[in-house]
VOVEX-381888 format. One line per field, with one value per residue (C-alpha): residue number from 1; x, y, z. Coordinates in Angstrom, 3 decimals. Layout:
BEGIN
pos	c(NUM_...);
u	c(X_...);
v	c(Y_...);
w	c(Z_...);
This chain:
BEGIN
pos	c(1_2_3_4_5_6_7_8_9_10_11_12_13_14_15_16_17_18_19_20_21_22_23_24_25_26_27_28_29_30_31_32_33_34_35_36_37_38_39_40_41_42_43_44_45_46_47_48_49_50_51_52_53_54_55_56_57_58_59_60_61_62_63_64_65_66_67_68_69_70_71_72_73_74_75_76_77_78_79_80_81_82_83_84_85_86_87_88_89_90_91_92_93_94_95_96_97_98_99_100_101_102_103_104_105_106_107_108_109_110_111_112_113_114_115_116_117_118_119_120_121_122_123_124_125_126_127_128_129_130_131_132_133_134_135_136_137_138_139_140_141_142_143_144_145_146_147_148_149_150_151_152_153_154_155_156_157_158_159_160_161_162_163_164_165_166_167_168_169_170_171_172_173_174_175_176_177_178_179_180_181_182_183_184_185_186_187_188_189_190_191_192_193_194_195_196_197_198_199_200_201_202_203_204_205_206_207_208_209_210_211_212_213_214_215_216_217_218_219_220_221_222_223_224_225_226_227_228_229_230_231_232_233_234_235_236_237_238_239_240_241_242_243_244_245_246_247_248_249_250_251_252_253_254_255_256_257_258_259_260_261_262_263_264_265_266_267_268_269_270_271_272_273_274_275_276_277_278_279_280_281_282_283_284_285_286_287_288_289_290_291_292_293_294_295_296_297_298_299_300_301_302_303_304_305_306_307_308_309_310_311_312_313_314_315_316_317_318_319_320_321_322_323_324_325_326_327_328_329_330_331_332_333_334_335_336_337_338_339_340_341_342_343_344_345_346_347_348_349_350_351_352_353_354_355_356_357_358_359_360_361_362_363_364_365_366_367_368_369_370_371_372_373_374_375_376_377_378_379_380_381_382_383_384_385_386_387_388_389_390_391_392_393_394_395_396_397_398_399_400_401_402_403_404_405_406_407_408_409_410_411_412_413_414_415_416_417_418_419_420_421_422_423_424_425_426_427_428_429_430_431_432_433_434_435_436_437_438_439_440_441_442_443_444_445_446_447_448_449_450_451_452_453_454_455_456_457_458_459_460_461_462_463_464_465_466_467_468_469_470_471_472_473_474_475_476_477_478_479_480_481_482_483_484_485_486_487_488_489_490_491_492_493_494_495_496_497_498_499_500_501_502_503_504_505_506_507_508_509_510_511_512_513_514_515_516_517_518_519_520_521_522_523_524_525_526_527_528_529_530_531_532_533_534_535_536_537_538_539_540_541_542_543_544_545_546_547_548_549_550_551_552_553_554_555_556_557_558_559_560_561_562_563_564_565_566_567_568_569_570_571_572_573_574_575_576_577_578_579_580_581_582_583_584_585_586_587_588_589_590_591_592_593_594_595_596_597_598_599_600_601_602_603_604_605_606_607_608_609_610_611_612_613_614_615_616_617_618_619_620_621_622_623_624_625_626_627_628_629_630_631_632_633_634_635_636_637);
u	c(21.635_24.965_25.419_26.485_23.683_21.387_22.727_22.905_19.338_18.508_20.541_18.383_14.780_16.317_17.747_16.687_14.613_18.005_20.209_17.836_14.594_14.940_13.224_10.223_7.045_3.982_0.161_-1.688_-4.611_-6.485_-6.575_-6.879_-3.629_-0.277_2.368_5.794_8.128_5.164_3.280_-0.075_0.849_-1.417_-0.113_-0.683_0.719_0.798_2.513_5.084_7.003_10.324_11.039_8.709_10.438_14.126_16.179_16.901_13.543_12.739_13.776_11.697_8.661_9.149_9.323_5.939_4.363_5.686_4.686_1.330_1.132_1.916_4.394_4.401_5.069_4.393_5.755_6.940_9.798_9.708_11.425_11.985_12.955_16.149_16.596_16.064_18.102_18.648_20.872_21.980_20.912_20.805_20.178_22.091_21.189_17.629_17.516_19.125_16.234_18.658_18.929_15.279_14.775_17.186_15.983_12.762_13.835_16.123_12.948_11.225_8.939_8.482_7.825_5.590_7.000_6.060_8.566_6.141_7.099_4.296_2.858_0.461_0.887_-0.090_3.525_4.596_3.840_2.970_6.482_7.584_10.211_9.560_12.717_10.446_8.315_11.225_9.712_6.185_3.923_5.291_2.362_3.412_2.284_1.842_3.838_5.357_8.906_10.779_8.861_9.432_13.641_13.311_11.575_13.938_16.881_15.546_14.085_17.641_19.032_16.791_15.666_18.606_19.471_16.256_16.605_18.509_16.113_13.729_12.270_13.702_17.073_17.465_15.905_12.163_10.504_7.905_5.532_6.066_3.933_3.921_2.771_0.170_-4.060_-3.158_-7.315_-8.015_-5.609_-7.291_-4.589_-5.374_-2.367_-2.535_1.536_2.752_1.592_2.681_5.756_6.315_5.452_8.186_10.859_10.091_10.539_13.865_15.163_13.797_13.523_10.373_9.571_8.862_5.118_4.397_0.683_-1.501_-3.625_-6.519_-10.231_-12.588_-14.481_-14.771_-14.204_-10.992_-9.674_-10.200_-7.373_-5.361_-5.001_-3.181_-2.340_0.288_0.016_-1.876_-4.507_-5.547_-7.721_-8.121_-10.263_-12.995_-13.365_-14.907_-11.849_-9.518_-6.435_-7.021_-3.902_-5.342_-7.511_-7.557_-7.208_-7.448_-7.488_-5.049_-5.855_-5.534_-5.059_-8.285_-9.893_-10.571_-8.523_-9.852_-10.617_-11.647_-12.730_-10.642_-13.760_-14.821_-11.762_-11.117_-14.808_-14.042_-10.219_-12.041_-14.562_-11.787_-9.570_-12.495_-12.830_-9.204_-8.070_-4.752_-4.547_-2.243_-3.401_-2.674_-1.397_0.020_2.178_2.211_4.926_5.853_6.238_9.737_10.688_8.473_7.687_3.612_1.448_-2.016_-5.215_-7.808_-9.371_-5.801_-5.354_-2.173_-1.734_-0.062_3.347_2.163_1.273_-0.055_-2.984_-4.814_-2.953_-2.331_1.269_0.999_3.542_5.757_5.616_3.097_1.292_-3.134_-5.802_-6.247_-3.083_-3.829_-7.471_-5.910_-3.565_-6.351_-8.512_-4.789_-4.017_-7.561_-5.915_-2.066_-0.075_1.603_5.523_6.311_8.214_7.740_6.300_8.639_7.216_6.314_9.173_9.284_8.859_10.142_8.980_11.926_9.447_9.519_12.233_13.125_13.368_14.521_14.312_16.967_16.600_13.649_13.971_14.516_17.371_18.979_18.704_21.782_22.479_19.938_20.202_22.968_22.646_21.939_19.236_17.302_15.751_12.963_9.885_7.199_7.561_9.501_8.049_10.118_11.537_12.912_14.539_15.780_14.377_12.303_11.212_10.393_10.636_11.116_11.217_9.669_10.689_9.040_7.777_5.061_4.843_2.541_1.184_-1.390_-2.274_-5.775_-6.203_-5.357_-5.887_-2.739_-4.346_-3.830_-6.599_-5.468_-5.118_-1.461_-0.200_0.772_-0.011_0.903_2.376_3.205_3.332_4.944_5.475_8.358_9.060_5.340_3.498_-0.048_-1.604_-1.425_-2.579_-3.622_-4.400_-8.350_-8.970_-7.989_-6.650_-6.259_-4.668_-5.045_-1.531_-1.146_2.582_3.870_5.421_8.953_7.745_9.314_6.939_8.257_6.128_7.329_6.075_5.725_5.633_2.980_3.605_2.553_-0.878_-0.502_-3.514_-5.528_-4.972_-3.356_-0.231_2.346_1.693_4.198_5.107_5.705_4.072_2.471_0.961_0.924_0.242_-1.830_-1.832_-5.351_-5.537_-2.114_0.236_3.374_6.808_10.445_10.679_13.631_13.403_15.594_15.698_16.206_18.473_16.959_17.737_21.188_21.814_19.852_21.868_25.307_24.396_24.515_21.379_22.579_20.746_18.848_20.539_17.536_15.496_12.246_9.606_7.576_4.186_1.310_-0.244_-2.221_0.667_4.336_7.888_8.500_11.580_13.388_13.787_16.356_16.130_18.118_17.954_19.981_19.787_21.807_24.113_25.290_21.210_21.580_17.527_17.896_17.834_14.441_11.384_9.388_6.888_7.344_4.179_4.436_1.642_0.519_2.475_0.721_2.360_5.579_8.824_10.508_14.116_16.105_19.971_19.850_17.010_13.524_10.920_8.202_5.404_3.448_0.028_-1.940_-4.076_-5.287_-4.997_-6.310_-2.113_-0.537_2.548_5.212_7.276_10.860_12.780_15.280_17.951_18.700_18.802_22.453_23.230_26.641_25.649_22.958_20.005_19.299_15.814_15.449_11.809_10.736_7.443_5.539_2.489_2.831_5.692_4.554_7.802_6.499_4.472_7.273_9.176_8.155_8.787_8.203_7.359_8.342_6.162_5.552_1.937_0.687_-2.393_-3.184_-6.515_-7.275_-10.796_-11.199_-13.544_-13.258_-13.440_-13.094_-16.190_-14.670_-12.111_-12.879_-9.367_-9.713_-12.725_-14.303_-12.647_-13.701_-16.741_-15.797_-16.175_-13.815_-16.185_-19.362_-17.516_-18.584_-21.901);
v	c(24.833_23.262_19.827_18.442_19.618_18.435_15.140_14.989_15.690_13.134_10.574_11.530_10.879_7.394_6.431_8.721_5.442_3.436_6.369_7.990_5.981_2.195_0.406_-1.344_-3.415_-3.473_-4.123_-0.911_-2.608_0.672_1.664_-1.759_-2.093_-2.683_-0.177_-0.278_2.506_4.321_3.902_2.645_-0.504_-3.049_-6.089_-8.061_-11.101_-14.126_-17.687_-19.429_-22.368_-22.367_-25.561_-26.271_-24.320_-24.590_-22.089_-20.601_-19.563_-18.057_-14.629_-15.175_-15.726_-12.940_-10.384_-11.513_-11.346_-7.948_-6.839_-8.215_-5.582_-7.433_-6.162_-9.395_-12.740_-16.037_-18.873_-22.253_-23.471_-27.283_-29.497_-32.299_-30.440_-29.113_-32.110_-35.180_-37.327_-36.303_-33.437_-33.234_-29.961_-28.597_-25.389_-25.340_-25.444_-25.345_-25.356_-22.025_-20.133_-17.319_-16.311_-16.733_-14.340_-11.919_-12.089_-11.154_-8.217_-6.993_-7.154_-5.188_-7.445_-8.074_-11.640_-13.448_-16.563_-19.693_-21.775_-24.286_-27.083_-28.125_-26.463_-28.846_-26.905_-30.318_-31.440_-35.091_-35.235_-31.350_-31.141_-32.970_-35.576_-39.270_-39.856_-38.376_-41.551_-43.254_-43.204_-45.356_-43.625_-39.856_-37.789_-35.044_-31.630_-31.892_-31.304_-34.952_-34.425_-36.545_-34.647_-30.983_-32.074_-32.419_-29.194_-27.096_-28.380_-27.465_-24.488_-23.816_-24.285_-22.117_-19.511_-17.975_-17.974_-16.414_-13.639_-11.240_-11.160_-9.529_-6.422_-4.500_-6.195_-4.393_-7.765_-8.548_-10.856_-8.836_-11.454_-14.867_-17.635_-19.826_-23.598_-23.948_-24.037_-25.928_-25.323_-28.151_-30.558_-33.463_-32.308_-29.050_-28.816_-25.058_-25.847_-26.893_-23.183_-21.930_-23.257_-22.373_-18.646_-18.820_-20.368_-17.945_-15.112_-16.392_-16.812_-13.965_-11.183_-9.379_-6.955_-9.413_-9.565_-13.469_-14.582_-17.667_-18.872_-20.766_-21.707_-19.167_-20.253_-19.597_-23.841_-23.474_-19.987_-21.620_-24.108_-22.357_-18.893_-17.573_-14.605_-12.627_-13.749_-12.194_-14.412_-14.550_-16.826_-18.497_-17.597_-15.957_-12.519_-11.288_-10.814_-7.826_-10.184_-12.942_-15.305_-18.165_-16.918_-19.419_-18.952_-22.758_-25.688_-28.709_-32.161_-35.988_-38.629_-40.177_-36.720_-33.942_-31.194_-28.573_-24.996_-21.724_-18.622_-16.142_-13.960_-15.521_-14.454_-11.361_-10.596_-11.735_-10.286_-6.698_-7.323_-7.821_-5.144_-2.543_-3.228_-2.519_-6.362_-7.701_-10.461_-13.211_-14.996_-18.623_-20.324_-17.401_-20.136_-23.733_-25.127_-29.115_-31.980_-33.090_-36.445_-37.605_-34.866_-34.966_-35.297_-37.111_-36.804_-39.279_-41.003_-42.279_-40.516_-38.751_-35.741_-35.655_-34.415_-30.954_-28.504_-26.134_-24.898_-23.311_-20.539_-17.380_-18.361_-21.673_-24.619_-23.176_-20.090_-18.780_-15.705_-16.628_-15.114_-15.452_-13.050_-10.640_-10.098_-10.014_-7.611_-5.385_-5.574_-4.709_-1.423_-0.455_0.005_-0.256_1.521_-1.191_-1.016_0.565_-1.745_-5.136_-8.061_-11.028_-13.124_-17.089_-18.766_-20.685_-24.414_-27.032_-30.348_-31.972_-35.243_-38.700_-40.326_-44.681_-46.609_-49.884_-52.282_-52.011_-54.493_-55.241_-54.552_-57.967_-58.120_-55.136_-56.184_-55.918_-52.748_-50.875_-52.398_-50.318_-51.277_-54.961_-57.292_-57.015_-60.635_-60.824_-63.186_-60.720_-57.751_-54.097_-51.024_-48.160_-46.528_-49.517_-50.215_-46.286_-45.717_-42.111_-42.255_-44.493_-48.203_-51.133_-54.712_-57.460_-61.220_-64.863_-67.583_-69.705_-71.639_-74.622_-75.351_-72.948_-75.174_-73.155_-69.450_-68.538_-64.977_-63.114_-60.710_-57.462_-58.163_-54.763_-53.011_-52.986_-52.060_-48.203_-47.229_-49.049_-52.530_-54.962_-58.772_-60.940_-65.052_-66.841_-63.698_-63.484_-60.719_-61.405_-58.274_-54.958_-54.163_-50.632_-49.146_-48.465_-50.245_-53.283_-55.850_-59.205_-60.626_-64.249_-66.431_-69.974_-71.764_-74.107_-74.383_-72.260_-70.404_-67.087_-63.666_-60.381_-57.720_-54.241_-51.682_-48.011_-44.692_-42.611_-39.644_-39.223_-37.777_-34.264_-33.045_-34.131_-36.646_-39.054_-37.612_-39.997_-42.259_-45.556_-46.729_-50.280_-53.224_-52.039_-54.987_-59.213_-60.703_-63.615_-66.436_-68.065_-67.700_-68.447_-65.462_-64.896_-65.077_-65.337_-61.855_-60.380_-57.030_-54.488_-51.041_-49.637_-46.693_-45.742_-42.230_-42.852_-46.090_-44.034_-40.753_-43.099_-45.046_-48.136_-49.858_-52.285_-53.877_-57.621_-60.290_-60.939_-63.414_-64.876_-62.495_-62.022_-63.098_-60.379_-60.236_-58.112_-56.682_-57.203_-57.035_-53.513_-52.436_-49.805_-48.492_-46.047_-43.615_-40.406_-37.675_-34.861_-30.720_-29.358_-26.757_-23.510_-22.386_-19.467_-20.488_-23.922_-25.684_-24.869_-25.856_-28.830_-31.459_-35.369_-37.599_-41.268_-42.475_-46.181_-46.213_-46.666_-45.721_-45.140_-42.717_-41.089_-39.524_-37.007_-36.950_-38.176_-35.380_-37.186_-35.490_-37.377_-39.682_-40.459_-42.303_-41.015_-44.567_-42.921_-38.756_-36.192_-35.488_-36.106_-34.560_-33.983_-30.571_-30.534_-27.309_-26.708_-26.270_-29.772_-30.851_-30.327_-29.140_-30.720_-34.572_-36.863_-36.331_-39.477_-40.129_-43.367_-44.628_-47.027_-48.605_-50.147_-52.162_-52.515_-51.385_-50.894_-52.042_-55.838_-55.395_-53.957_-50.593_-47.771_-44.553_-41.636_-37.512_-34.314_-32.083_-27.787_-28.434_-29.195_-31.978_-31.332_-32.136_-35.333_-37.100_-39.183_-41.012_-39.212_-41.635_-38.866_-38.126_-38.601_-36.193_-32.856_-32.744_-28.481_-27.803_-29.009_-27.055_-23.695_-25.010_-24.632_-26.230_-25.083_-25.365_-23.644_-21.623_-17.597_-17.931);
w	c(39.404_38.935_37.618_40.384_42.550_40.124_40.127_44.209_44.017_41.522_43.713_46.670_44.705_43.384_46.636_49.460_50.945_51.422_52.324_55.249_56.340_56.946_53.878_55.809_55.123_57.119_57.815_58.746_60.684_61.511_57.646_56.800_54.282_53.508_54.005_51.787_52.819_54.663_51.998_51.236_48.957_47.533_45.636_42.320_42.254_40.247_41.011_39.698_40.848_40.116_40.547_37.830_35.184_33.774_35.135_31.583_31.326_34.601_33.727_30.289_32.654_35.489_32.662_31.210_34.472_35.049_31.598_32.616_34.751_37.983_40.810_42.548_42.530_44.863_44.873_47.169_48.234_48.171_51.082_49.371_46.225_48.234_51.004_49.125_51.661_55.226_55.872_52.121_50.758_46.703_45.613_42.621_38.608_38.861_42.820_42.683_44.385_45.737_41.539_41.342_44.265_42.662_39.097_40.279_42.138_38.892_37.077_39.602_41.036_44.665_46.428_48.681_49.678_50.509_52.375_54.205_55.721_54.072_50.601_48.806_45.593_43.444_44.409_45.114_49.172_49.948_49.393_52.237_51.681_51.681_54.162_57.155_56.834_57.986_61.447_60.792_63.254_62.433_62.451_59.661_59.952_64.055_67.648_66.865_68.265_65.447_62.662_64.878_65.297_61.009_60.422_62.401_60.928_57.737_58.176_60.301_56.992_54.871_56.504_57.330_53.115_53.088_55.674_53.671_50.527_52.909_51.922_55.241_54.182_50.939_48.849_47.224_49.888_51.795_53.200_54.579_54.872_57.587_56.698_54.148_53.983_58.071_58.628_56.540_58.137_60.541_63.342_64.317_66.377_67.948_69.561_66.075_64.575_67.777_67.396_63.643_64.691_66.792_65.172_62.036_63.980_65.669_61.661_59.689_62.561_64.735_61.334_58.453_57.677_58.562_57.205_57.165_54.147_54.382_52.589_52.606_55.859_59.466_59.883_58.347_59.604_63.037_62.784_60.459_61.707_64.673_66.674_65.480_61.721_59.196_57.886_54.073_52.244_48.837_46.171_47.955_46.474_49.723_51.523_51.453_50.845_48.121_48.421_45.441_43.218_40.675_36.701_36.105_37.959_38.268_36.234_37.025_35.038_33.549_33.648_31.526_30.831_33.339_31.842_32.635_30.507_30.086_30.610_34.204_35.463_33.929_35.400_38.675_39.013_37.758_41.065_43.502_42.086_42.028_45.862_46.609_47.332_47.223_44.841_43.333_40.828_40.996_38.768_36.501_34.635_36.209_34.517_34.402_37.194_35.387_36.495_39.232_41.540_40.961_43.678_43.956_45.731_47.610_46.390_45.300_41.822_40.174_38.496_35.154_34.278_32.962_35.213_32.482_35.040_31.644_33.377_31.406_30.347_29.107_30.450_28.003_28.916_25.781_25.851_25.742_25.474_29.065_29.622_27.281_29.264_32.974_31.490_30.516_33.826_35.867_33.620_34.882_37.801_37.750_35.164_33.007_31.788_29.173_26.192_24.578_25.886_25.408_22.855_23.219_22.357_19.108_18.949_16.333_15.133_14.767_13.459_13.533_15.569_15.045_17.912_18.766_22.019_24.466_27.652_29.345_32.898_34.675_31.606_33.143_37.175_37.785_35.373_37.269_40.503_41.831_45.805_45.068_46.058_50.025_50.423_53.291_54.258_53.092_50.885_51.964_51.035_49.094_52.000_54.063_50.957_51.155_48.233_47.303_44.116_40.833_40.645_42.411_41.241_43.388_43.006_44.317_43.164_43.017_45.683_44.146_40.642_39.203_36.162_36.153_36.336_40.052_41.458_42.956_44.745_47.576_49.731_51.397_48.946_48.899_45.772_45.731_43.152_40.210_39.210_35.994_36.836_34.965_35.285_33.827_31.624_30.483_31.428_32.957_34.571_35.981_39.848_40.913_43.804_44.017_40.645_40.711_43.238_41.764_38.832_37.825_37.054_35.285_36.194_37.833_41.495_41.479_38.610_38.790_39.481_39.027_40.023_38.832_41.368_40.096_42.558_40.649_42.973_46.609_47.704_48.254_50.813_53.172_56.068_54.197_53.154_55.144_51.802_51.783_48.649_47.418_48.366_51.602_52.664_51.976_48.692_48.694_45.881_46.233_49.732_51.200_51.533_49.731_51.265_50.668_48.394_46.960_46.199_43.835_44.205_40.853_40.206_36.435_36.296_36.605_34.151_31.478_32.067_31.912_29.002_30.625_29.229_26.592_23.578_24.313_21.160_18.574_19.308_17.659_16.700_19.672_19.170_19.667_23.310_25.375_27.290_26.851_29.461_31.053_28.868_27.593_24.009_22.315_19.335_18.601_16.132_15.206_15.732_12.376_13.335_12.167_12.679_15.286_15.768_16.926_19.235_20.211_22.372_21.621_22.678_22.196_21.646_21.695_19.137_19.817_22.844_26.230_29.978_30.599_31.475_28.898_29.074_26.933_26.566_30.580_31.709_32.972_31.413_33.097_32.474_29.689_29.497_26.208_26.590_30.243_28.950_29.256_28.152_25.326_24.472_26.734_26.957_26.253_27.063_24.477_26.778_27.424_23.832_21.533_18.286_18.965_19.199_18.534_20.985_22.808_23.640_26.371_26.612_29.517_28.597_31.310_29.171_25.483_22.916_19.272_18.386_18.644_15.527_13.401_13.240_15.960_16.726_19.153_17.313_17.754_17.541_17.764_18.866_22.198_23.138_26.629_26.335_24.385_25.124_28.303_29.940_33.163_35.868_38.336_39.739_43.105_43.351_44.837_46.428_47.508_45.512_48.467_50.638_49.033_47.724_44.046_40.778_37.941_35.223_36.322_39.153_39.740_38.920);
């Protein structure tokens, strides 16, 4: 045989699929399973969020789930993440889900993705953006006409980037999913799935495989499902398609760290494999809620800023235990790649970093305030002031003396979620939403309140997702209500990552108190260079400190509240810290500074605490361990 034939030949086994028959993707009802290229197909998939990890390390992260032995991978695509303000897209940098798709097909994986509108996925407002509250009686997730017009804008904007990365268009995308777990949604809106269907189809084409996932029960399937889409369920390992099976479970603040075995779900992943299921395993790595894109469940309670899932690649992308024993259940029935599996990146403890007091916020107002004061007779909530995400700062006064203690309360509840009061520069209390209501003030009449008003991340399931920000409803001072309000939207991100935060002139020691001014503190530290190992991954803990947002070199890493757990440290990627100039590290704390007793500091450390002690005052919150009847400790019994 001559070379050339040889090589013609070879060409033809590599390649035959694309030169002659159409690549194609398919479910074979009658022999109940999926069909790639005609043949019989069944996937292993594990999720990961992109928009969760930094995009250096996504191709770190696809390998080790391939070398796991998976040839899959799911993952969302969040709204809000992409549309933050109406009709202004971003999918660059870390938004650049077009690489993502492609890195994953390099690697050899294929996808299943999950585009939405709406994806839950522990995500600040099911990934919906904030802006769609705009219109006060939207009902999200339904046939409402103003949320419908937003949806197919977007979806006229994504889809089409999407179509070509389908599997039948040469790329890795072989299922779609249309909405998200809709079943458990009060609405139950058969025209808006109807409608989603159809405008899927008019984007992405007749062939692509478009499914529904929902709980593992008929209740659920029965709102959630509809003709023409293939429906698949979460965790139950009774079905033939398992679209959540769960290696962890998510964690809230004032909770526990939630954990499960590495041998319950090698057990139970061995079960569903042995009976032929499709699987994805979710989370495979979780990843981080970087900035503030955490959601929250009902009762009102956030998630933390890790995402870590105790999924088999840690937050940082480690190898466990965990991995090591779905690896060995898959190669039971999958052959595994050949090669090394990347190893976990190394971390540093770059150690103890000084920091001193910057401003305290109503120091910086008009620093931070970029758009200016809105004055009004009663309080405006975070959208009518246009703004998403973060902070606001709300400003009266006392309207009479309050020579004794007088409660300042939210009859209604209206504090969402989280606020610092302050009177005449004193601080005097903290509201939140659920816990507590009232504070009690001493001053005298035109005494100046501030009222710092934090966003600790939209609920992110259920029927209560349209959640408003801000103060949502009238304060009351004894019993008369509060007017004449001027509010500041405050632009943070942006002062911190433009250096504009300036240091307050010394004053008097402060004296010791319970809780002191929300303000911001500074500290940097320096990577040596000429070290081809550095800079590399590490975690910041904040000992002695107690709630607050901490930046690095401009880059929101997200919230810290070691006084509340169960987390500790905080993950920072090493790709947004230099070897080429100081590394500045910003710090806004929200309740108490240890810098009023004398020096303070923040640490770098190589160790993780994800899972510090709590006093779990969760007892309440089932959020979708309700739904599929499942408790993450005690689960597969």
């Amino acid at each position: 045989m001559s070379l050339l034939r040889f090589g013609s030949i070879l060409l033809l086994l590599l390649f035959g699929q694309t030169l002659g028959a159409p690549r194609s993707f398919s479910v074979d009802y009658q022999n109940d399973c999926f069909r790639r290229d005609g043949q019989e197909f069944r996937y292993i998939s594990g999720s990961i969020h992109y928009s969760r990890i930094p995009r250096v390390y996504w191709k770190d992260r696809l390998l080790k789930m391939y070398m796991a032995g998976l040839n899959a991978i799911q993952t969302y695509i969040p709204w809000n993440y992409h549309e933050e303000s109406p009709g202004r897209y971003n999918f660059g940098g870390d938004r650049d889900v077009e690489y993502f798709l492609k890195l994953a097909q390099d690697i050899g994986l294929v996808v299943i993705l999950r585009p939405g509108p709406y994806i839950c996925a522990e995500w600040d407002m099911g990934g919906l953006p904030a802006w769609l509250l705009n219109k006060k009686d939207i009902v999200l997730r339904s046939s409402d006409s103003d949320y419908i017009a937003a949806v197919d804008k977007w979806m006229g904007k994504l889809l089409p980037m999407m179509k070509p990365y389908l599997y039948q268009n040469g790329g890795p995308i072989i299922t779609v999913q249309v909405e998200n777990e809709y079943g458990s949604y009060f609405a139950c809106d058969y025209n808006y799935m109807r409608h989603l269907s159809k405008l899927f189809r008019s984007h992405l084409g007749k062939e692509v495989v478009l499914f529904t996932t929902d709980g593992a029960g008929l209740n659920y399937l029965k709102c959630g499902s509809i003709q023409g889409l293939y429906a698949t369920v979460d965790f139950g390992p009774g079905g033939n398609v398992n679209s959540e099976f769960y290696t962890g479970w998510l964690d809230h603040w004032g909770s526990g760290h939630s954990v499960v075995s590495s041998a319950k779900v090698a057990k139970s992943l061995n079960e569903m494999l042995a009976m032929g299921a499709n699987v994805n395993l979710y989370m495979f790595i979780g990843g981080t809620n970087f900035g503030y894109w955490n959601g929250a469940n009902t009762p009102y309670s956030s998630q933390p800023t890790s995402y870590d899932y105790d999924a088999p690649l840690t937050e940082a992308g480690d190898l466990t235990e965990k991995y090591f024993a779905i690896r060995e259940v898959i190669q039971m029935y999958h052959k595994i790649p050949e090669g090394p599996i990347p190893p976990t990146t190394p971390k540093y403890a770059y150690g103890t970093v000084g920091m001193k007091k910057l401003q305290t916020i109503s120091d910086a107002l008009e620093t931070l305030s970029f758009s200016g004061p809105v004055k009004s007779m009663y309080p405006q909530t975070f959208i009518e002031l246009n703004q998403a995400f973060g902070y606001v700062l709300y400003r009266t006064s006392l309207p009479v003396n309050c020579s004794t203690p007088t409660p300042l309360s939210s009859p209604l509840n209206g504090v969402h979620d989280r606020a610092y009061v302050s009177v005449d520069g004193v601080a005097v209390g903290i509201f939140e939403r659920n816990q507590a209501i009232t504070v009690k003030v001493t001053g005298k009449a035109g005494s100046q309140v501030d009222i710092l008003v934090e966003n600790m991340g939209r609920i992110n399931y259920g029927k209560d997702i349209n959640d408003i920000k801000g103060l949502v409803s009238n304060l009351t001072l004894g019993k008369d209500v509060l007017t004449g309000w001027t509010m500041y939207s405050l632009s943070i991100d942006e002062a911190v990552s433009q250096g504009l935060l300036g240091e307050t002139k010394p004053t008097d020691p402060p004296q010791p108190a319970a809780l002191s001014l929300p303000a911001f503190y500074e500290g940097s530290f320096i990577i040596p260079g000429g070290i081809p190992a550095l800079p590399q991954d590490t975690y910041i803990q904040l000992p002695k400190w107690r709630k607050g947002q901490v930046w690095i070199n401009g880059f929101n890493l997200g919230r810290y509240w070691p006084t509340r757990g169960p987390q500790v440290t905080l993950f920072v990627p090493a790709n947004i810290l230099s070897t080429a100039a100081p590394n500045n590290v910003t710090v806004l704390e929200l309740e108490e500074a240890p810098c009023s007793s004398g020096p303070c500091s923040v640490e770098f450390t190589a160790t993780p605490i994800l899972n510090a002690t709590v006093q779990s005052n969760d007892k309440q919150h089932q959020h979708r361990q309700d739904m599929r009847q499942w408790d993450p400790v005690n689960w597969h019994k």
